[in-house]
C-alpha positions in Angstrom: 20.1 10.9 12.7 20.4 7.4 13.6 16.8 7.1 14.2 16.0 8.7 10.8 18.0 5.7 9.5 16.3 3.3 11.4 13.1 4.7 10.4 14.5 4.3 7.0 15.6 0.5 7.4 12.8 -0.7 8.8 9.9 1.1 6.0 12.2 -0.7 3.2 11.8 -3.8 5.1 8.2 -3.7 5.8 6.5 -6.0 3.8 3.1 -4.2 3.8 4.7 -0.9 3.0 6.8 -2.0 0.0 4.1 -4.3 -1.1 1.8 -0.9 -1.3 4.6 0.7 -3.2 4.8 -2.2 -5.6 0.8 -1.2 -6.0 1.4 2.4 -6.8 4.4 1.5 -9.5 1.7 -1.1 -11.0 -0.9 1.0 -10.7 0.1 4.5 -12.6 3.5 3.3 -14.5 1.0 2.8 -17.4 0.1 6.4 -17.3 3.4 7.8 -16.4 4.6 6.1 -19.6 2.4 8.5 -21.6 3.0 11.7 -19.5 7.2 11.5 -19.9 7.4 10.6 -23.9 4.9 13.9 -23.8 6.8 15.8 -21.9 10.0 14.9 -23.6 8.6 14.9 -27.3 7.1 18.6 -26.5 10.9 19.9 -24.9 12.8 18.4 -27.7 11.0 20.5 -30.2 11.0 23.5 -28.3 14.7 23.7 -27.9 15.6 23.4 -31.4 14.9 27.1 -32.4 17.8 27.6 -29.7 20.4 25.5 -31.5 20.3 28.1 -34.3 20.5 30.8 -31.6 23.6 29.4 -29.6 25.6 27.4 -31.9 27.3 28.5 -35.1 27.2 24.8 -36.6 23.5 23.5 -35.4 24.0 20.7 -37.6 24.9 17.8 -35.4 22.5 19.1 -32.5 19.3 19.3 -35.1 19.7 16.0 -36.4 20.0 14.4 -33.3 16.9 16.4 -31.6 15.0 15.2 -35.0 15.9 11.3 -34.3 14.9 11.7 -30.6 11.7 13.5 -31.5 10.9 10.5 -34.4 11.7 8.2 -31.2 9.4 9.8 -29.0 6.7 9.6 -31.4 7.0 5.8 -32.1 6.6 5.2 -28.7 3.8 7.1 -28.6 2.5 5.4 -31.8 3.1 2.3 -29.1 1.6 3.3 -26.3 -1.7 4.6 -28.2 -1.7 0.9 -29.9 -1.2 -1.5 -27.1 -3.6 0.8 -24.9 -3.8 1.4 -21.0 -2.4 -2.3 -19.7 0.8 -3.4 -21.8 2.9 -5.6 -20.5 5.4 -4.5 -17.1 8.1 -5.7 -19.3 6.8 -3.0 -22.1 6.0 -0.5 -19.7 9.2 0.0 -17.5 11.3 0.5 -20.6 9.0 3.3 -22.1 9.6 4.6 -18.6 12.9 5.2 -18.8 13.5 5.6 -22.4 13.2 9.8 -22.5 15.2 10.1 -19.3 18.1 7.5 -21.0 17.7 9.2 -24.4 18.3 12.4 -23.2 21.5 11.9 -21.5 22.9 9.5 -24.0 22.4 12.1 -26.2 24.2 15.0 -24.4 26.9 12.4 -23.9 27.2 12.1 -27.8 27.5 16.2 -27.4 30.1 16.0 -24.8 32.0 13.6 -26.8 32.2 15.8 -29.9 32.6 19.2 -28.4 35.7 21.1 -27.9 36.4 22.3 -24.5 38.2 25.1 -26.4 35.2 26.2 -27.9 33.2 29.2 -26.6 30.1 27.2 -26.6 31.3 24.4 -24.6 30.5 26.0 -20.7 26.8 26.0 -22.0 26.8 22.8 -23.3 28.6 21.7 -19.8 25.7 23.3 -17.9 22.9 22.1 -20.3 24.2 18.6 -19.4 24.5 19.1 -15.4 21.0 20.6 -15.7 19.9 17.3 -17.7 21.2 15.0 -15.5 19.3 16.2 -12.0 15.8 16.7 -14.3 16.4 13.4 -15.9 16.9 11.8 -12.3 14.1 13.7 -11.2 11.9 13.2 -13.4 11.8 9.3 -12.6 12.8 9.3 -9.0 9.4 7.2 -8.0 10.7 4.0 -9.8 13.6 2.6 -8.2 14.4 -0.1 -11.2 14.4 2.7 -14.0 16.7 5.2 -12.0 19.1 2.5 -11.4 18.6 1.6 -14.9 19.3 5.6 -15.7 22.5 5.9 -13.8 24.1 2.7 -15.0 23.7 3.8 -18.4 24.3 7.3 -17.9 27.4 6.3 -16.4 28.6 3.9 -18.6 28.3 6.4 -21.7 29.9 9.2 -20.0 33.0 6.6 -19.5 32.7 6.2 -23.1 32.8 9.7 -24.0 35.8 10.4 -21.7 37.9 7.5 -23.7 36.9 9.3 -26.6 37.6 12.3 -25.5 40.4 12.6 -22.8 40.2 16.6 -23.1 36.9 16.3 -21.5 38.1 13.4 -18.5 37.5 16.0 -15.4 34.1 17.1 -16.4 33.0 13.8 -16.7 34.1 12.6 -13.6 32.1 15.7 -12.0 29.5 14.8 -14.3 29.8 11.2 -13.0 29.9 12.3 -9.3 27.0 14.7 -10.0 25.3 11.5 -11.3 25.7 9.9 -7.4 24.8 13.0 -5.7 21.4 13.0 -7.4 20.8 9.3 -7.0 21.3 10.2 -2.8 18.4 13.1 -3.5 16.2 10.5 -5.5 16.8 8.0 -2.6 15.6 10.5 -0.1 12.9 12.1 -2.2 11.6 8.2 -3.1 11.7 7.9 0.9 9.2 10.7 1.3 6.9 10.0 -1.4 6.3 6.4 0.2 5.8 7.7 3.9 3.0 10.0 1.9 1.4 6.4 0.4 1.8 4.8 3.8 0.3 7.7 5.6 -2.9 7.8 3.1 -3.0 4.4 3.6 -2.9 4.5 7.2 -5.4 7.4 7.6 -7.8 5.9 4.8 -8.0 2.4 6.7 -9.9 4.3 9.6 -12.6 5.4 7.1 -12.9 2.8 4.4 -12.6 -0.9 3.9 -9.1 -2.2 3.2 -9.6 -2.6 -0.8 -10.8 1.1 -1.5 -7.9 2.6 0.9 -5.2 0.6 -0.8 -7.0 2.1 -4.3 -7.2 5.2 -3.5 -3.9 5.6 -1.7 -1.8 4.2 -4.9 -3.9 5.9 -7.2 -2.4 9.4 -8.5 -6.1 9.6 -10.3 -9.4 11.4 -9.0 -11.2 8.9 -7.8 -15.0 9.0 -6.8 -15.0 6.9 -3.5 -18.9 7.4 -3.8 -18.8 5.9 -6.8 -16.6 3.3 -6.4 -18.1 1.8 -3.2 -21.3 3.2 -3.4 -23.6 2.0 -0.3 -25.9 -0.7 -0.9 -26.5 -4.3 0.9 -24.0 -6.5 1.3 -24.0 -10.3 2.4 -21.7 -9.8 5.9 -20.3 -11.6 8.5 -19.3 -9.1 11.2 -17.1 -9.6 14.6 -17.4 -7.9 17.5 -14.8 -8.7 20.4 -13.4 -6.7 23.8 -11.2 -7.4 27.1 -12.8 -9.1 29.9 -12.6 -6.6 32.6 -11.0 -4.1 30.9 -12.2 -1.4 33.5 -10.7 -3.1 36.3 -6.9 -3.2 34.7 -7.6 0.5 33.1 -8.4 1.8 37.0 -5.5 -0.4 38.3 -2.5 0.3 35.8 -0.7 3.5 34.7 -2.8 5.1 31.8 0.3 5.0 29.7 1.0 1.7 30.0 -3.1 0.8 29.4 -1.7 2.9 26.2 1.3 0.7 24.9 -0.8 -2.5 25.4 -3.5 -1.3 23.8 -1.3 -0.1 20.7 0.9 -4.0 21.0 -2.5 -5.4 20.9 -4.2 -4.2 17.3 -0.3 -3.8 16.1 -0.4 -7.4 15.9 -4.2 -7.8 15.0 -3.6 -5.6 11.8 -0.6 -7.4 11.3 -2.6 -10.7 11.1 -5.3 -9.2 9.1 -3.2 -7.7 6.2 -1.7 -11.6 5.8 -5.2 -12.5 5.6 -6.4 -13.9 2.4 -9.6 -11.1 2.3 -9.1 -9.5 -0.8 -9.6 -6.2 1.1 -13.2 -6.5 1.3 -13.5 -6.0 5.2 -13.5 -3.3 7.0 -11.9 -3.1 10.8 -12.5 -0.5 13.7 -11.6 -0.2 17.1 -12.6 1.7 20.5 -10.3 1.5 23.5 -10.6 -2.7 23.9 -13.7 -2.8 21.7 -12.5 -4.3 18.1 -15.0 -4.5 15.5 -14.8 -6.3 12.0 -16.6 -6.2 8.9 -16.5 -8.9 6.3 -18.6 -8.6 3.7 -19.4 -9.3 -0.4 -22.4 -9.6 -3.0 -24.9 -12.3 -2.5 -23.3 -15.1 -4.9 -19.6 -14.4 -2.2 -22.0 -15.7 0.6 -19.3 -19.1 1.3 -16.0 -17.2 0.6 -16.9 -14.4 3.3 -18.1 -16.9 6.1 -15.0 -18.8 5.4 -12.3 -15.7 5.5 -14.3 -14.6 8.6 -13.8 -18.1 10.0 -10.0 -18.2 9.0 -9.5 -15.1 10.5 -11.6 -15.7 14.0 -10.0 -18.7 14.3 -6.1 -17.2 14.7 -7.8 -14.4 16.9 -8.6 -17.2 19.2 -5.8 -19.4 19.1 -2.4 -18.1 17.4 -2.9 -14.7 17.8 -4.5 -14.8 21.2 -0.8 -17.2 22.4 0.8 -14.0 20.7 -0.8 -11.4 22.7 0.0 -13.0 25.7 3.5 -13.3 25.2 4.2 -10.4 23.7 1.7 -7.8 25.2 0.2 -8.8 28.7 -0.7 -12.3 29.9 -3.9 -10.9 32.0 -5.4 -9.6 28.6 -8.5 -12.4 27.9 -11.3 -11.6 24.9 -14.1 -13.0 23.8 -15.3 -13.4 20.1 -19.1 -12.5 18.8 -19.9 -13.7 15.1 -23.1 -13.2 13.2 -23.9 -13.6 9.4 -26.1 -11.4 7.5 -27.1 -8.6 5.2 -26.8 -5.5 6.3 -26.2 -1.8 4.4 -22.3 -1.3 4.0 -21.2 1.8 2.4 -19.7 5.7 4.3 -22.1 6.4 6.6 -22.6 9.2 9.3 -22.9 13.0 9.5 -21.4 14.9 6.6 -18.0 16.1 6.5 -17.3 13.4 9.4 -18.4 9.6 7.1 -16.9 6.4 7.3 -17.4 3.0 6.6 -20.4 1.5 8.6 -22.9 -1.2 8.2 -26.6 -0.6 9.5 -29.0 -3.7 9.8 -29.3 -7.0 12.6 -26.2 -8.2 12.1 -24.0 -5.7 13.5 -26.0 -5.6 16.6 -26.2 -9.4 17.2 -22.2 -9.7 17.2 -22.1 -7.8 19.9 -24.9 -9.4 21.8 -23.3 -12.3 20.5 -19.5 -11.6 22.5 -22.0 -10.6 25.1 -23.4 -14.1 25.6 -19.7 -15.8 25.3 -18.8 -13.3 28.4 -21.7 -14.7 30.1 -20.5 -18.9 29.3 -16.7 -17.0 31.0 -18.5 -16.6 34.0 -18.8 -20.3 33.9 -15.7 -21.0 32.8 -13.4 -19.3 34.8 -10.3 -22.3 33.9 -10.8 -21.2 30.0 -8.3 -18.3 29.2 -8.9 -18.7 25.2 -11.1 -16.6 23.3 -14.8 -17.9 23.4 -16.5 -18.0 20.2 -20.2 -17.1 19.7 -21.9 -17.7 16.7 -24.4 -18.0 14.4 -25.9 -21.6 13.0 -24.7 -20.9 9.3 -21.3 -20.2 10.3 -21.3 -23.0 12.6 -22.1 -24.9 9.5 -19.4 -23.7 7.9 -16.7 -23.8 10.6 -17.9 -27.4 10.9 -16.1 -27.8 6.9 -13.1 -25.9 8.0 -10.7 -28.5 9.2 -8.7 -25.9 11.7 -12.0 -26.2 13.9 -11.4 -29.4 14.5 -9.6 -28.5 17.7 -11.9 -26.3 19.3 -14.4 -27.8 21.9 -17.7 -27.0 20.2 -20.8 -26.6 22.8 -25.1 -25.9 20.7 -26.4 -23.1 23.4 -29.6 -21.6 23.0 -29.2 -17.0 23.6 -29.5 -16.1 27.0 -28.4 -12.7 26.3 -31.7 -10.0 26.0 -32.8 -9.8 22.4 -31.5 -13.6 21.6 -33.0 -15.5 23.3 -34.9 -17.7 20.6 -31.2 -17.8 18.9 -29.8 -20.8 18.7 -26.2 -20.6 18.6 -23.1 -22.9 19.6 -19.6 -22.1 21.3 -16.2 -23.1 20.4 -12.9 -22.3 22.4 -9.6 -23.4 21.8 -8.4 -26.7 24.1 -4.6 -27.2 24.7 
């Protein structure tokens, strides 16, 4: 239990994962608007051949279904006239405005009624049974169940003043209130660690952008249509342990395990602050990491220089990270090489994911292959090494947070670039 609770605590801290619930809310409150007026507009009308049914005076009952069912329609009148992207401060209300209605309403009932009566034990159940739908109903927005309670709550209290015959139902009513706000809690919980998970599971097959989409979107999206493959400008950046094999054959597998996790825990970490817009995509084999940045031709500047950004903290801030927090011995290099390439879900069917196909993939790795080969050199250096290109050189050379890495022109040594010219940079205390 106390881990449950934990687990809890720390998912409602997490930045990332309330900033992706904040993107679902955003996202489909505009169409959830639409769906509950609906939904309440089409039950109000269908429970008003009962009120002639159940109750020998319908009187009170029809003309307050009829002003709830000409308040339904007018927001709908709304909602068809502002469109699909009203304002939050428009949309939230309409949100909560069937939910509110409905139990305002039975409150009005409760506040008239005669516990004497005959009819009163249905009307008693009618409004338990309103209360958990009308909590249910909007238990995946926090701000409008809140919203809900405190003014369910506060007309109940009213009724009960005017009304003191009625005082112990309402305070069961009022208790039954809490009780569902608990299940909403819980429920709203679960429906987050579903986002999170989708998230989490679509990051290993898409870039960033489209996994965040499709994870907060309740719609049927086309992911073959919405990132469709086709060439991209990309900068991509290839990186692994220096001798990986000898610390995988000399320490437990499970601890290998644990470092491994500590060590792309706090390289996602970093690349989720990152200013990319999600339009990278990031995949990793045991040590092996492997980055694509990418955008259309006129992004060219704006991808070298998140790429840059990023590499930069992999081989300085992050890199003094990772040794403290994960394993002093671990030491990486850094491969980075500009160019198109063909970005879209590649792969056997059934089994796609995100991939680029073209030069530039390959040099990045040849690319971390020639900065292990400037290591063997440079034994001292415990930094990342950075390999790269001459156009992101050129750009680096604008970014002012290269100004303290040692920069070194090289010409490739490493098979297949050798008629590159490159340049090195690593980070100098």
């Amino acid at each position: 239990m106390s881990s449950y609770l934990k687990n809890f605590s720390d998912n409602y801290k997490n930045e990332r994962n309330i900033d992706l619930y904040c993107d679902w809310i955003d996202n489909n409150a505009p169409y959830y608007k639409r769906y509950y007026t609906l939904l309440a507009l089409a039950i109000t009308s269908l429970l008003i051949p009962f009120d002639f049914l159940l109750y020998d005076s319908p009187e009170l009952y029809l003309s307050t279904r009829a002003l709830l069912i000409s308040l339904y329609i007018i927001q709908l009148c709304i909602i068809f006239k502002i469109g699909s992207t009203p304002k939050k401060s428009m949309i939230y209300p309409m949100i909560l405005i069937p939910s509110a209605s409905y139990n305002i309403t039975y409150s009005i009932f409760l506040m008239k009624a005669d516990p004497s009566e005959q009819y009163y034990l249905l009307l008693l159940l009618a409004t338990f049974f309103v209360v958990i739908i009308s909590h249910l109903f909007i238990y995946k927005f926090y701000k409008e169940q809140y919203g809900l309670l405190i003014i369910s709550i506060s007309c109940l209290f009213i009724a009960s003043i005017y009304n003191t015959s009625i005082s112990q139902d309402i305070l069961k009513l009022i208790f039954f209130h809490l009780i569902c706000l608990c299940i909403c809690i819980y429920y709203r919980y679960q429906f987050m660690l579903f986002i999170i998970n989708k998230y989490d599971h679509l990051s290993s097959l898409l870039p960033n952008k489209y996994a965040k989409l499709l994870s907060v979107s309740d719609q049927n999206l086309d992911i073959n249509t919405i990132f469709p493959t086709q060439e991209y400008y990309a900068v991509c950046l290839c990186s692994d342990w220096r001798d990986y094999q000898k610390i995988s054959n000399t320490t437990k597998r499970e601890k290998v395990e644990k470092m491994l996790e500590k060590f792309y825990t706090i390289i996602y970490k970093e690349l989720d602050k990152s200013n990319l817009n999600g339009q990278y995509y990031a995949d990793w084999t045991a040590d092996e990491l492997f980055i694509i940045f990418y955008g259309n031709n006129d992004e060219k500047e704006k991808v070298r220089r998140e790429a840059l950004n990023f590499t930069h903290s992999l081989a300085t801030s992050i890199y003094m990270d990772i040794t403290a927090k994960v394993d002093k011995g671990i030491m990486y290099d850094i491969g980075l090489s500009s160019g198109n390439g063909l970005i879209g879900l590649q792969g056997p069917k059934n089994y796609k994911k995100t991939s680029i196909t073209g030069d530039v993939a390959g040099n990045s790795k040849r690319f971390e292959t020639q900065a292990k080969e400037i290591r063997k050199s440079s034994t001292s250096n415990l930094f990342p090494i950075i390999v790269m290109d001459e156009k992101l050189s050129k750009t680096a050379d604008e970014l002012n947070i290269y100004s303290n890495l040692k920069k070194k022109n090289i010409t490739g040594t490493v098979k297949d670039i050798l008629d590159f010219k490159l340049n090195y940079r690593v980070f100098l205390k």
